[in-house]
C-alpha positions in Angstrom: 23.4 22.9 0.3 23.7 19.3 1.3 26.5 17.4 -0.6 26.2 14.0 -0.5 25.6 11.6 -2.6 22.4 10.9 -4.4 23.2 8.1 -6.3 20.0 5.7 -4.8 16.4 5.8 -6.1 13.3 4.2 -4.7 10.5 5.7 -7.1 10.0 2.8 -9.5 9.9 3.5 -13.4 6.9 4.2 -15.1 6.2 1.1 -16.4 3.6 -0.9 -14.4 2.4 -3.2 -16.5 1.5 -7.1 -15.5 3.1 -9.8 -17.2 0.9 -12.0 -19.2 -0.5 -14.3 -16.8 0.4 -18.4 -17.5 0.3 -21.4 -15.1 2.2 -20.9 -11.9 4.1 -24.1 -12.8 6.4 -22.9 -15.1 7.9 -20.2 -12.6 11.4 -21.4 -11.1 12.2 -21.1 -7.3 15.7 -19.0 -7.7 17.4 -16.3 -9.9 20.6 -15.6 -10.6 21.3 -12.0 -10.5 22.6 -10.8 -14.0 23.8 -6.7 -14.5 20.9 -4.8 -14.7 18.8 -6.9 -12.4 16.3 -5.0 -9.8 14.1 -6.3 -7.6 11.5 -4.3 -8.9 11.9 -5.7 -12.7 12.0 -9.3 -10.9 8.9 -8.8 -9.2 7.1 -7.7 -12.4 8.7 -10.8 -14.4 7.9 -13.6 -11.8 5.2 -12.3 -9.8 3.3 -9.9 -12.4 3.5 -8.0 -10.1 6.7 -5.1 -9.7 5.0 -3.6 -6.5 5.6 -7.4 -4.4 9.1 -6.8 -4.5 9.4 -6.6 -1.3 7.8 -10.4 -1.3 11.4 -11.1 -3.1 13.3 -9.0 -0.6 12.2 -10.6 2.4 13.1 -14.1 1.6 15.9 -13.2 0.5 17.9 -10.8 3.8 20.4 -13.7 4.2 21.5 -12.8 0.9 20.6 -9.1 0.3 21.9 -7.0 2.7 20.8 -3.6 1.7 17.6 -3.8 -0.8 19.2 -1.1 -2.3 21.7 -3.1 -4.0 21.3 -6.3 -5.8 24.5 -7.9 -7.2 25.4 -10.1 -10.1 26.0 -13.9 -9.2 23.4 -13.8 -6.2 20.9 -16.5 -6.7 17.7 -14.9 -5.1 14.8 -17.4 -3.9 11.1 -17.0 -5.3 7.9 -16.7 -3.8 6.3 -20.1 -3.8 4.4 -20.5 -7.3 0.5 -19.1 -6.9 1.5 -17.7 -4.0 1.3 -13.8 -4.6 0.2 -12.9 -8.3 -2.6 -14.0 -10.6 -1.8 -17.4 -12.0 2.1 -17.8 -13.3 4.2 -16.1 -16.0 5.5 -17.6 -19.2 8.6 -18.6 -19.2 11.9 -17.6 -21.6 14.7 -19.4 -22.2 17.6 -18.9 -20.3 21.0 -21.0 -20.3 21.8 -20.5 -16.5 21.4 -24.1 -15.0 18.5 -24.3 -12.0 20.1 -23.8 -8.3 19.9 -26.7 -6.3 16.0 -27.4 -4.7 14.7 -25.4 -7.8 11.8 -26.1 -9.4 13.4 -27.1 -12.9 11.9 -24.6 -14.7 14.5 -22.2 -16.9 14.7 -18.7 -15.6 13.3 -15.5 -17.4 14.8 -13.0 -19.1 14.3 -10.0 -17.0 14.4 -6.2 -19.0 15.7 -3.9 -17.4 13.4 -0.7 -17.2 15.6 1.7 -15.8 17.4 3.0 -13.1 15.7 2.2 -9.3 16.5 1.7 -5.9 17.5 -1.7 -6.7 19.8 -1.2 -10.1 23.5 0.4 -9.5 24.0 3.8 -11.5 26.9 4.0 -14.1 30.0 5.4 -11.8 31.2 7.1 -14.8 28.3 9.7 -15.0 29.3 13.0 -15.1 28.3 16.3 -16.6 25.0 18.7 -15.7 23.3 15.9 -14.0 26.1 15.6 -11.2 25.7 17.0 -7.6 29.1 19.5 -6.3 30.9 16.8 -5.2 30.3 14.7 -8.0 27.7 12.3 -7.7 25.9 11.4 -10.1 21.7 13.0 -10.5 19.3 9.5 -12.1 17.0 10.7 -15.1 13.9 12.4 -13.6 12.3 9.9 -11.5 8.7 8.4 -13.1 5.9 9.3 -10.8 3.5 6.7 -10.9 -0.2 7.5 -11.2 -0.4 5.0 -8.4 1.6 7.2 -6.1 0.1 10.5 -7.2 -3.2 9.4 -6.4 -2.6 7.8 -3.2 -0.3 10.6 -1.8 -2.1 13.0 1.0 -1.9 16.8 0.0 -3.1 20.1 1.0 -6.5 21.8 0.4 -7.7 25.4 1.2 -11.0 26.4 2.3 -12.8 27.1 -1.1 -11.8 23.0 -2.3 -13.0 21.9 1.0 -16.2 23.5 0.8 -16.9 22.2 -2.6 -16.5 18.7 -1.4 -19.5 16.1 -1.8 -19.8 13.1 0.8 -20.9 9.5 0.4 -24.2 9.1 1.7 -25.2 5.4 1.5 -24.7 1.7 -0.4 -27.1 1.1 -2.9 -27.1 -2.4 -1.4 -30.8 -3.4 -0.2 -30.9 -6.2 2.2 -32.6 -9.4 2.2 -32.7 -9.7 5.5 -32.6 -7.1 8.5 -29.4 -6.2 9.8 -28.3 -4.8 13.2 -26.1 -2.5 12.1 -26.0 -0.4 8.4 -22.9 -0.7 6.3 -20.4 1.8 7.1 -17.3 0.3 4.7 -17.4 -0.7 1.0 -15.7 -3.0 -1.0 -14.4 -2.6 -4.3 -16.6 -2.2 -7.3 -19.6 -1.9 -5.2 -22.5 0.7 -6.0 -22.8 3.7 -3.2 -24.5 6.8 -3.4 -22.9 10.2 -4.1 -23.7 14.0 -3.1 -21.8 16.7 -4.4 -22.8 20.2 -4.1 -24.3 22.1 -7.9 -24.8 17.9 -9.1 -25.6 19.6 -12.3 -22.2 19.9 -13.0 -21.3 16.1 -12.8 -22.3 13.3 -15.7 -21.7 9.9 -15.7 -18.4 8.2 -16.7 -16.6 11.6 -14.3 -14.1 10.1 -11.6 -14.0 11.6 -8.4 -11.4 11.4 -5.3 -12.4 9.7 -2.1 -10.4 11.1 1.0 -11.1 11.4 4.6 -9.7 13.8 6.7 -6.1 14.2 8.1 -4.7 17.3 10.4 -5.4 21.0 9.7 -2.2 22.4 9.4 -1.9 26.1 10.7 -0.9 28.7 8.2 -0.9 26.2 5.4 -4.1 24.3 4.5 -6.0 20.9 5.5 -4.6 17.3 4.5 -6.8 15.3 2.9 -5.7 11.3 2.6 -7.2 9.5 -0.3 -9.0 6.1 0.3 -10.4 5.8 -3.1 -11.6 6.5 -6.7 -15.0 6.3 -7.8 -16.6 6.9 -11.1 -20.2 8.1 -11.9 -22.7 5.4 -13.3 -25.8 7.4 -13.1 -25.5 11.3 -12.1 -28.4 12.9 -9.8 -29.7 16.1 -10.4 -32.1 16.5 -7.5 -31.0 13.5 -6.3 -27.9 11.6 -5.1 -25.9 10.2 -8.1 -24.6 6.6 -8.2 -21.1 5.9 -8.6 -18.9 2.7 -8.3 -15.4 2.3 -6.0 -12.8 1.4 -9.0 -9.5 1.9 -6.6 -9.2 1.6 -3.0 -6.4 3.2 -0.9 -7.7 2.9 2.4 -10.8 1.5 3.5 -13.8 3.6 2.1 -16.6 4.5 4.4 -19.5 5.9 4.4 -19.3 10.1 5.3 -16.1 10.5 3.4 -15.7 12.8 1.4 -15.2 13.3 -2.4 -13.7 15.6 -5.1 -13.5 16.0 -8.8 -10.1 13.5 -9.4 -7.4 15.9 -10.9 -5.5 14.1 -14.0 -3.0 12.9 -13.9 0.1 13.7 -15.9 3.7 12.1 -15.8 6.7 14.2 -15.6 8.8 13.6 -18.3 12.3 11.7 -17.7 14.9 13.5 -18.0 17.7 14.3 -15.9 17.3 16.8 -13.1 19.3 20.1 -12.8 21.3 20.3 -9.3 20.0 23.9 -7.3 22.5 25.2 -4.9 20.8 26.9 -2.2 17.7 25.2 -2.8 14.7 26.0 -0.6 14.1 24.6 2.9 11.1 23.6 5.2 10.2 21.5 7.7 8.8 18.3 7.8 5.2 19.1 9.6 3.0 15.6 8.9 4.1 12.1 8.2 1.3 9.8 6.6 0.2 7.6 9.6 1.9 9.4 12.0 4.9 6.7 12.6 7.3 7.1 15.1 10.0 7.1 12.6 9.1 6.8 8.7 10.9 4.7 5.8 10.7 4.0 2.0 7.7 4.5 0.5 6.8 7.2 3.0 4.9 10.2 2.4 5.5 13.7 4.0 4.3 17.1 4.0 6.3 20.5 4.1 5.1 23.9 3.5 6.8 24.8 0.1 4.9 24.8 -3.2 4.3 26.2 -6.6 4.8 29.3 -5.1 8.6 28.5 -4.2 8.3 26.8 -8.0 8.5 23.2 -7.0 7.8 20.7 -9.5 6.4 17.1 -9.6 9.6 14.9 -9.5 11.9 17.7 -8.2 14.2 16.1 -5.7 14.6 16.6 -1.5 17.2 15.5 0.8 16.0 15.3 4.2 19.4 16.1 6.7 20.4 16.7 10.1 21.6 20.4 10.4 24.7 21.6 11.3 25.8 21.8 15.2 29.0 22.2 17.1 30.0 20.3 20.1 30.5 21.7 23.8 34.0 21.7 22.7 33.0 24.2 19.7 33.9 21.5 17.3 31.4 22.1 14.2 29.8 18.7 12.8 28.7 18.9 9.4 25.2 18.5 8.2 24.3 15.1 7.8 21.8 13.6 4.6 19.0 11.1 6.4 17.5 10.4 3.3 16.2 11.7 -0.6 12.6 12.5 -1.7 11.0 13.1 -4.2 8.2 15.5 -5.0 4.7 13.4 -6.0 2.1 16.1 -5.2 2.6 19.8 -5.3 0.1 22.5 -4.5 0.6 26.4 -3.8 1.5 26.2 -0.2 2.6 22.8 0.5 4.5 19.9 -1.2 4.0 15.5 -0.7 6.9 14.2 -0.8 8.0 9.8 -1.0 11.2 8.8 0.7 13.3 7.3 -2.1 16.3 6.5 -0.3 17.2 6.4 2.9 21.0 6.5 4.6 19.8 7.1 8.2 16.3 6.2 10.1 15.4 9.7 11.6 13.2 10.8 9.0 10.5 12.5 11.7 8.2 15.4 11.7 10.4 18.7 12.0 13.8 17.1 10.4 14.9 19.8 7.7 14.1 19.2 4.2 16.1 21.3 1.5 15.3 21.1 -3.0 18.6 19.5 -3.7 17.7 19.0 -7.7 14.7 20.5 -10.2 12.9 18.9 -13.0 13.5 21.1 -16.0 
């Protein structure tokens, strides 16, 4: 087993909610880091927003050098007011004096929501939820709904063939057009076929996903674009349903699926696994040439191998030995964590990364289970 430290998280906690929304004048410019700080709870405060942290990070690279670690005593610039979230946050007193060029306005007190990428763990963590050579295991990592529903997984033959398509907008056109609609915007009305429609009433959701690679031996990826839910459902007909969540861009010809529920793993803290096992990376969502944070990957282990939603992966470079016959030790690239599990295959998000060669057919071993 790998045995390195896995003291960094990227998965976000559970809570997702906006801030209540307030006029954009009363946000300040900077904040001064205080213990606890992430840049995922700032984001959430300031912005209402906690996925535009990396709005934050990237004004900020002078000062952060590693988004993984934010520090107390940095004074972090803010998005320009109106800039990124729906209009301003209320403010809360603070009695930290405004950073020169600042806007005036007190900064906000910012609640912690738990351990992250961005939040140092406790070094004195020890006990069950410690790795071999020490390091201290976070809580279970939250899985968001967000990023169980947008993760690509693995279908067999019998889901695919019980897949329905979208057939057409329900959009009728004043005037002529060249071309038909072929992409749809958010909360607009398309039409719906799903094979045995009898089985489907309104207020169901279903799964939009188009296509990705049929992987051999283990099962076709499908990538979501979108969620829609049924207004009116056809019988002999083609029901109506409305786009609530987009992904990707939804087109017409993509197909749809009964959406699975979603349910949140608990947190707790995970149980190390020696010997844990390994697989493969074999697709990367969008095919880059090397992948990062927020990442998602495939590898062909599943509920059958008794992974778990939030279990925890280290991707690693395997052992080699030099011409010399010098043996160099395995090497961790980066942790994952599981956000979609079927019976053959398991989605994975990169959490944390220590090197940059996270690429299809690096070695991927269970390093820590959910209980």
């Amino acid at each position: 087993m790998l045995s390195t430290p896995a003291a960094l998280r990227a998965q976000q906690p559970d809570s997702t909610a906006r801030s209540t929304p307030a006029d954009t004048s009363s946000r300040p410019s900077t904040h001064k880091v205080k213990a606890g700080d992430t840049l995922w709870d700032l984001a959430r405060i300031y912005l209402g927003d906690p996925f535009l942290w990396p709005e934050i990070y990237r004004l900020n690279t002078d000062v952060v050098e590693d988004p993984h670690w934010i520090y107390p005593g940095e004074v972090l610039r803010l998005p320009g007011a109106g800039a990124l979230a729906e209009p301003g946050i209320a403010v809360a007193s603070n009695s930290d004096q405004a950073a020169p060029g600042d806007t005036g306005v007190t900064e906000m007190e910012v609640e912690s929501t738990g351990p992250t990428l961005f939040h140092r763990l406790p070094a004195h963590r020890v006990g069950a939820s410690t790795l071999q050579d020490g390091s201290p295991l976070d809580p279970g990592p939250a899985v968001r709904p967000g990023e169980y529903y947008a993760a690509p997984f693995v279908i067999g033959d019998r889901e695919r063939k019980r897949s329905g398509t979208l057939v057409g907008s329900t959009e009728i056109a004043g005037i002529a057009a060249a071309h038909d609609r072929d992409t749809f915007q958010n909360e607009e009305r398309v039409y719906m076929h799903v094979p045995g429609q009898a089985m489907t009433s309104a207020g169901d959701h279903f799964l939009v996903y188009r296509l990705g690679p049929d992987l051999a031996g283990v099962g076709q990826v499908v990538v979501p674009t979108g969620i829609v839910i049924v207004e009116t459902a056809g019988r002999d007909e083609a029901s109506t349903v409305r786009i609530v969540k987009q992904f990707e861009p939804v087109e017409l010809g993509q197909y749809v699926m009964p959406l699975e529920e979603f349910v949140p793993p608990k947190r707790v803290a995970l149980t190390p696994v020696e010997l844990g096992p390994t697989a493969k990376i074999l697709w990367i969502h969008d095919e880059p040439q090397l992948a990062s944070l927020q990442s998602y990957f495939i590898v062909a282990v599943g509920e059958r191998e008794g992974v778990k939603l939030g279990d925890e992966f280290h991707v690693y470079r395997e052992r080699t030995t030099t011409e010399g016959g010098v043996r160099i030790p395995a090497e961790q690239i980066a942790i994952a964590h599981v956000v979609r599990v079927t019976g053959r295959a398991t989605t994975l998000v990169v959490t944390g990364q220590r090197n940059p060669a996270v690429r299809e057919g690096a070695r991927t071993q269970l390093a820590a289970r959910m209980p």
